[in-house]
N, C-alpha and C positions, 0 to 999 in steps of 0.2 A: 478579499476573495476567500472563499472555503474551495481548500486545495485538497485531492484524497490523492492518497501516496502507499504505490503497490511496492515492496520490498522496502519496508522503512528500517529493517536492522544491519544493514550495511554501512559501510563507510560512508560512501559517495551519498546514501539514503538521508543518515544523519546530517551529513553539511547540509542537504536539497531544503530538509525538514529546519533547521535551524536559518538557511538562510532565509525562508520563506516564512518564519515566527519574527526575525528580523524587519521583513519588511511587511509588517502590521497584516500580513494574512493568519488564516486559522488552517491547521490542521488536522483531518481524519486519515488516523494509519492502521494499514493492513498488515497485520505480522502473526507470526505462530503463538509467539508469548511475549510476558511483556518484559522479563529480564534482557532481552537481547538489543530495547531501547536504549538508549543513555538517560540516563538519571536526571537530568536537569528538565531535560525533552518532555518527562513520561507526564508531569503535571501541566504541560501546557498545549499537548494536543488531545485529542480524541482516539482514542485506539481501540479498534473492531481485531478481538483475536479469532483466528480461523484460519483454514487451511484454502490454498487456493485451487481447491476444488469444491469448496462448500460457497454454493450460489449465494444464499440467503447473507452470509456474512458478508461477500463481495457486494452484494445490495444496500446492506449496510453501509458500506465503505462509500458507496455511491451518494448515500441520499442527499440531496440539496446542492450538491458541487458545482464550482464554475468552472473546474479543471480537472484533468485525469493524470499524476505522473506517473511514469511507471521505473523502475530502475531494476526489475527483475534479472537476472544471470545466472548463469550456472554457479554449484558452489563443489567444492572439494567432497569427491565420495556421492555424489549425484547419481541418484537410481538411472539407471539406463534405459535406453528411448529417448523420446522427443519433450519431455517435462514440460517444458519453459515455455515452446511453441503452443503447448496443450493447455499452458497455463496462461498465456495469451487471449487462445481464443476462448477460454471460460468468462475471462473481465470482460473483451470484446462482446462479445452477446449480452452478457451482464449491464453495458457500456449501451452497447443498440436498445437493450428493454427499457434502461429507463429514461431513456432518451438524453444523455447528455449532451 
């Protein structure tokens, strides 16, 4: 399976991404940059940098998938407002265009 995986620089992201290379799927990750990956990870998935506000990378992230993960969360010092929810519904419509 080609899995795309929404917040791939976190802990919980990295195990999801590692176990999911473990069991013979591929992965496309969505992050800001790519130091935030792990090092071993960074040559055996796909990784689309962008911001998740920028559709066209989120399209990226999408194209050809069998799966959508998402493990997005708040982080320490988070601009205020509704971020996460906004950042949601950006992949979601992202998610309904291209029909996954």
């Amino acid at each position: 399976m080609l899995l795309s995986v929404f917040g791939s620089t976190g802990l919980t992201d990295q195990e999801i991404i590692k176990k999911a290379l473990s069991n013979g799927h591929q992965v496309i990750a969505h992050a800001q940059s790519v130091e935030k990956i792990e090092g071993a990870t960074v040559s055996q998935i796909t990784i689309i940098i962008g911001e998740l506000t920028d559709n066209q990378a989120i399209l990226k992230v999408l194209d050809g998938v069998d799966a959508v993960i998402s493990v997005l969360g708040p982080v320490f010092n988070q601009t205020p407002g509704l971020p996460i929810p906004n950042r949601y519904k950006t992949i979601v419509e992202c998610i309904e265009q291209k029909k996954c």
